[in-house]
C-alpha positions as CSV (number, residue, x, y, z in Angstrom):
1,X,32.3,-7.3,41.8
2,X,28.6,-6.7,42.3
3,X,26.3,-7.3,40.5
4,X,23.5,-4.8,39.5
5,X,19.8,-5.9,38.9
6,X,17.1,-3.8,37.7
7,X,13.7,-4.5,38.9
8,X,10.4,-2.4,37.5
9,X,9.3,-1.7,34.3
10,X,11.6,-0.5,31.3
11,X,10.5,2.5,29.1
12,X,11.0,3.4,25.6
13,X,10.7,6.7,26.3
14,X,13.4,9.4,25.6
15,X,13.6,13.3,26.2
16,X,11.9,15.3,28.6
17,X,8.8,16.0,30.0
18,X,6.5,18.7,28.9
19,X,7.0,20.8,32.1
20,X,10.6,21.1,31.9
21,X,10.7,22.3,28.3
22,X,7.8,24.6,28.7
23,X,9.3,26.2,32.2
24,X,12.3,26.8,30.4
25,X,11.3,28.8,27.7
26,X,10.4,32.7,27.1
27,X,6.6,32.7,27.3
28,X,5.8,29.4,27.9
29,X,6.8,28.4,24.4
30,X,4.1,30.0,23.0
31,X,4.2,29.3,19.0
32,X,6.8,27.0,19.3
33,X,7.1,23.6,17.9
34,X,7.6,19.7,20.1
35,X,7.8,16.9,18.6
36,X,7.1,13.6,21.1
37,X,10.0,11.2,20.2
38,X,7.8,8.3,20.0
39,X,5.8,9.4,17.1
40,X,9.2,10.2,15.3
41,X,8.9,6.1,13.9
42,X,6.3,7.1,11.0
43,X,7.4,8.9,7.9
44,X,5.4,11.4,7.6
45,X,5.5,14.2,9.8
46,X,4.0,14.2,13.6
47,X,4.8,17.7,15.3
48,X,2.5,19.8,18.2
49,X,3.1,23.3,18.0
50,X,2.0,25.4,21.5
51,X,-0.5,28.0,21.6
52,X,-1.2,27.7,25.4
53,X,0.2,26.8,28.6
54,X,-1.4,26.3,31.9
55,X,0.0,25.7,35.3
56,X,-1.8,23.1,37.4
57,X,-2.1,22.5,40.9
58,X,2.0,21.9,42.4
59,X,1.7,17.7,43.0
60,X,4.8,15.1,42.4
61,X,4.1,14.3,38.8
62,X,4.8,18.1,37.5
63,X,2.1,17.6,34.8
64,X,1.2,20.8,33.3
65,X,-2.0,21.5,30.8
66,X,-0.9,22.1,27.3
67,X,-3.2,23.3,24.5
68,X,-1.3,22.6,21.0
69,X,-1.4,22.2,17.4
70,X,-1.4,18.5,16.3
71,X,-0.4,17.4,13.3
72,X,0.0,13.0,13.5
73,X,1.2,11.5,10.7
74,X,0.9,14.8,7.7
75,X,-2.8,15.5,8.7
76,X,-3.1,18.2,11.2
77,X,-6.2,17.8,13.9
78,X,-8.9,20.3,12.8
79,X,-9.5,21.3,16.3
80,X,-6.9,22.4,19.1
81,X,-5.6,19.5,21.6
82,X,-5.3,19.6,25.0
83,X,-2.4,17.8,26.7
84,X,-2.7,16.9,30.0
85,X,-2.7,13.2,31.8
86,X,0.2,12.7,29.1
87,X,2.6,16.0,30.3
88,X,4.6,13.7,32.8
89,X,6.0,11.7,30.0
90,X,9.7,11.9,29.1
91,X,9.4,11.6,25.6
92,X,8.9,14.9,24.6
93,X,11.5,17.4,22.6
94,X,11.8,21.1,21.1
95,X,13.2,21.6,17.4
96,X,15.3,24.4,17.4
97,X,13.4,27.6,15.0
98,X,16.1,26.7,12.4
99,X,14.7,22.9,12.7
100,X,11.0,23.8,12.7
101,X,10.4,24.8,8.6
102,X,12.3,21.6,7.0
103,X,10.4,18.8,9.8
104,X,7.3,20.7,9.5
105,X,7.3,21.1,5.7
106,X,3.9,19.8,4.3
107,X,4.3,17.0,2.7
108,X,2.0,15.4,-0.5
109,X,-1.3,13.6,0.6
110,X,-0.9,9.9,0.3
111,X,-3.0,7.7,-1.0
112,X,-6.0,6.2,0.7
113,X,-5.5,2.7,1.9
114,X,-8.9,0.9,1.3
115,X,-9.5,-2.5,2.7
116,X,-11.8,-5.1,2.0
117,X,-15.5,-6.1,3.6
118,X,-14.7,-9.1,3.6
119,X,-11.9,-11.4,4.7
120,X,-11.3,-15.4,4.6
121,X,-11.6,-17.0,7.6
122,X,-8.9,-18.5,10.0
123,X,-7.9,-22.2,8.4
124,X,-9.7,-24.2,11.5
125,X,-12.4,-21.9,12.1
126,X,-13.0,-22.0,8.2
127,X,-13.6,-26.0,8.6
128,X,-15.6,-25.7,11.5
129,X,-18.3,-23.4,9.1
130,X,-17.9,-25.6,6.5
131,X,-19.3,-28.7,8.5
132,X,-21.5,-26.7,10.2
133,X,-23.3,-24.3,7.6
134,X,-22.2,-26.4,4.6
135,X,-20.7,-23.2,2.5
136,X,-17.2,-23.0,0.8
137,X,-15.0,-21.1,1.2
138,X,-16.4,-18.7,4.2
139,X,-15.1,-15.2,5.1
140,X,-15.8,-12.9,7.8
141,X,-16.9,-9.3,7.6
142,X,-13.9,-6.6,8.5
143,X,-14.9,-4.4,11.5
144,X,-12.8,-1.0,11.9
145,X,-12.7,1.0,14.7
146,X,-13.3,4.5,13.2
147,X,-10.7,7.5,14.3
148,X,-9.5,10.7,12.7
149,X,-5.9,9.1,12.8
150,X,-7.0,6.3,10.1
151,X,-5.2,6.6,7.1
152,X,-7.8,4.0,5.7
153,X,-11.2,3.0,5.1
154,X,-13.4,0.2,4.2
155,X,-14.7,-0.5,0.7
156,X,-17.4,0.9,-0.2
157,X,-20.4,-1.5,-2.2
158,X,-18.6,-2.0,-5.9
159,X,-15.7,-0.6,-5.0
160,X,-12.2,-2.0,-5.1
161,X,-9.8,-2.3,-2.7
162,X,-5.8,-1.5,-3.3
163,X,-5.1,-3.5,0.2
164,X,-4.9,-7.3,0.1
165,X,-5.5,-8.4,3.4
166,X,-5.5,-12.2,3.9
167,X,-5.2,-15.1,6.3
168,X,-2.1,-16.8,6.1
169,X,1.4,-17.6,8.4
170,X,3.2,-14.6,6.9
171,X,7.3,-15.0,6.5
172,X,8.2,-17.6,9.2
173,X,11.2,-16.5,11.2
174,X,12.4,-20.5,10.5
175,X,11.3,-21.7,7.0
176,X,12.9,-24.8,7.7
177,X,9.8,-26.0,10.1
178,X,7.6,-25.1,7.3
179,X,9.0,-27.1,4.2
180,X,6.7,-29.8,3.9
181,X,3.6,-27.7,5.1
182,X,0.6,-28.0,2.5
């Protein structure tokens, strides 16, 4: 019996690739709806639907340029995207039309998450301010990378936020160790 033994990097990836559902489709799939199986882990809905299709130069990789719809996470992008360096992935699919109405149904804006400014520091690095500026109870400022796919926002001055965010160990996956923790 042999044995078999993979070597190389593992994927997460599953369906095809934009240039094999595109080629096999009446007009390029012009107006119809992919959804990229990766994205299909939020609740809300995260769909592309295709208004254009171009070939690129014939190389190994099969990537083709896409120009689609997006719609990540309920919010659709105001402006068309263009797919491209991502094409070769395999982790694209096509609803079926009788699929397309129920996935791509709008759904109710959620709330806005808003986070703090400010957050307490990291237990040892909170002792090492104290000693050295000789202030209680220290916190650092929250820095957000801004992005249209943010569903939230920091604060603004004298507002509240609805997000706690805070330093601490979280669940541990062994309570046991913690027990006697202070």
């Amino acid at each position: 019996m042999s044995v078999i033994k993979y070597i190389g990097r593992t994927t997460d990836f599953k369906g095809k690739t934009l240039w094999e559902i595109v080629g096999n489709l009446k007009n390029f799939g012009v107006g119809r709806v992919v959804v990229r199986s990766m994205f299909e882990r939020y609740p809300e809905p995260s769909y592309m639907r295709i208004l254009k299709v171009e070939a690129l130069p014939n190389d190994e990789t099969r990537k083709v340029k896409v120009t689609m719809e997006k719609t990540f996470r309920g919010r659709t992008y105001p402006k068309p995207v263009v797919i491209e360096s991502a094409s070769y992935k395999a982790d694209y699919r096509l609803l079926h039309k009788h699929e397309e109405e129920p996935y791509c149904r709008v759904i109710e804006q959620q709330e806005e998450k808003v986070i703090p400014l400010e957050i307490d520091m990291p237990p040892l690095l909170r002792e090492f301010v104290e000693k050295e500026s000789g202030k209680s109870n220290p916190t650092i400022a929250i820095k957000m990378k801004p992005g249209h796919n943010n569903h939230y926002r920091l604060a603004r001055e004298g507002e509240k936020a609805n997000v706690e965010v805070g330093m601490g160990l979280g669940k541990p996956v062994t309570p046991k160790y913690y027990e006697n923790c202070s």
